[in-house]
Each structure stands twice: as structure tokens, then as C-alpha cells.
C-alpha positions in Angstrom: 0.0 0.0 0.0 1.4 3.1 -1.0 2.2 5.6 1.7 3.1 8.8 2.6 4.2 10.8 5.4 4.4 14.5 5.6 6.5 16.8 8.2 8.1 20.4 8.5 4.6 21.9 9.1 4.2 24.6 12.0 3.4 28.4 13.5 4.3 31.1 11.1 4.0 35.0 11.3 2.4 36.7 8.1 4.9 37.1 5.9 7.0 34.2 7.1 8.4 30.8 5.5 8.7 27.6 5.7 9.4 24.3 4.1 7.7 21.0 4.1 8.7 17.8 3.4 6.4 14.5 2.1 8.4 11.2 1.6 6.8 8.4 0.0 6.9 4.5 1.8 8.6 2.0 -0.4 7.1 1.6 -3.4 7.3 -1.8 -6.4 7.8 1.3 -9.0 10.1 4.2 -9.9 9.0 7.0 -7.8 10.4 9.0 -10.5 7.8 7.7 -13.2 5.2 9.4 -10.5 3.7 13.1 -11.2 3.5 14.1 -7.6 1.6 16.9 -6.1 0.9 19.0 -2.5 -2.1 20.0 -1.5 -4.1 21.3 0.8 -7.4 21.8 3.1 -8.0 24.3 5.2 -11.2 24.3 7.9 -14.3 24.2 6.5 -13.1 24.6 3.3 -12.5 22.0 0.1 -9.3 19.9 -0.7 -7.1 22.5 -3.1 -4.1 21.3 -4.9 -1.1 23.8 -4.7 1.4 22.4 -6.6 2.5 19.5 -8.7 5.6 18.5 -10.0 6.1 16.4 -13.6 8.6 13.4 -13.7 10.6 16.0 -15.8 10.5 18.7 -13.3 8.4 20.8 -14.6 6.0 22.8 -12.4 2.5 23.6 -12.3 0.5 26.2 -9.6 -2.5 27.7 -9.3 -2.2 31.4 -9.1 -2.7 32.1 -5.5 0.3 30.4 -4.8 1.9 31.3 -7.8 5.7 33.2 -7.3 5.4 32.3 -3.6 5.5 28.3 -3.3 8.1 26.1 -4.8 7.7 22.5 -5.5 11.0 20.2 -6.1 11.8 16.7 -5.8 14.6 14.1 -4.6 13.8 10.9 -6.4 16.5 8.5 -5.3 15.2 9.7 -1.7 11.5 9.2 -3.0 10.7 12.7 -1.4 9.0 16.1 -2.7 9.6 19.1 -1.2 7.5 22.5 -0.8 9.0 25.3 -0.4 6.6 28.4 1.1 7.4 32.2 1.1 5.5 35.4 2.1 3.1 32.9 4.0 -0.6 34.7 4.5 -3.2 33.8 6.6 -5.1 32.2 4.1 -2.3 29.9 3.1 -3.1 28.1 6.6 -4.4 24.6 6.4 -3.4 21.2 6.4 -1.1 20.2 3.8 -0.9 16.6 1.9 1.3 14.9 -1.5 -0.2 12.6 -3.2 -0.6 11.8 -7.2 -0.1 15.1 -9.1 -2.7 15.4 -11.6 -5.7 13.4 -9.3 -5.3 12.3 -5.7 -5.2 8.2 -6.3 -3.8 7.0 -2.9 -4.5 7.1 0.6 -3.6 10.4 2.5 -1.3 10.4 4.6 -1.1 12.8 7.9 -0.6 16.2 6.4 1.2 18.7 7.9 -0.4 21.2 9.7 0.5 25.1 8.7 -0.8 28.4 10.8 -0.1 32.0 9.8 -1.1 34.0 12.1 0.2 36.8 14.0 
């Protein structure tokens, strides 16, 4: 059963940053043949992709994140990475990886993110 397990999550003043970290469990396939993505839910509020990264790297976001998150990947180490900057209060929520272009396995944790003052 594919797994995954997200960390790096935390308290953050407007304007802040910070970087989270989703590593997948071991897997019968090339993680790198994956399209992986982040996304997130915040209270009382849909599921929302953020980001998704392509098995050639390239990037895709939406534009409320646009210019301010940054997705990236470590395949050997079967991990994706975002990257968040000029964190606003909206941007809190919890935050999950899974398939990039549709959500096909089970969640994992998340990682919970608060900007607040």
C-alpha cells in the first residue's frame, strides 16, 4: 500500500516561511515515473491542490500560490519538497502529496500550517 508521510509543518508570522517535506513509503515502482503533487485543506473549506511537479520537473500552480510556493523533488530519496514564502493567513491549512494530476492514494497525515500573527 502506498504511503506517505508528511513533516516540517508549524506556526508562522504573516509574511513568514517555511518548508515542508512528504516522503513516500517503499514503493514496487520508480518513484520517479510518479507526477506528484501537494495539496491542501484548510477548515471548512475543500481539498485544493497547490502544486504538482512532472517526472521532468516541470512545475505547475494555481495562481494564489503562484511566485510564492516552490515544488522540487529528490527521487532516489522518494521525497517532494515545498517550499513556502510570504506565508498569508489564508495559506493556513493542512497540507498533503499525493498523485499530481488526481489524488489516487490514501492520505497520509498532512502537515499542519498556521499564519497568524
Amino acid at each position: 500500500q502506498v504511503q506517505f508521510v508528511e513533516s516540517g509543518g508549524g506556526v508562522v508570522q504573516p509574511g513568514g516561511s517555511l518548508a515542508l517535506r512528504c516522503t513516500m513509503g517503499e514503493i514496487e515502482f520508480s518513484f520517479s515515473t510518479l507526477v506528484v503533487g501537494w495539496y491542501r485543506q484548510a477548515p471548512g473549506k475543500e481539498r485544493e491542490r497547490v502544486a504538482y511537479i512532472e517526472t521532468s520537473g516541470s512545475t505547475i500552480y494555481p495562481d494564489s500560490v503562484k511566485g510564492r510556493f516552490t515544488i522540487s523533488r529528490d527521487n532516489p530519496a522518494r521525497t517532494v519538497y515545498l517550499q513556502m514564502r510570504n506565508l498569508k493567513p489564508e495559506d493556513t491549512a493542512v497540507y498533503y502529496c499525493n498523485g499530481g494530476m488526481s489524488p489516487i492514494w490514501p492520505w497520509g497525515p498532512g502537515a499542519q500550517v498556521i499564519v497568524s500573527s
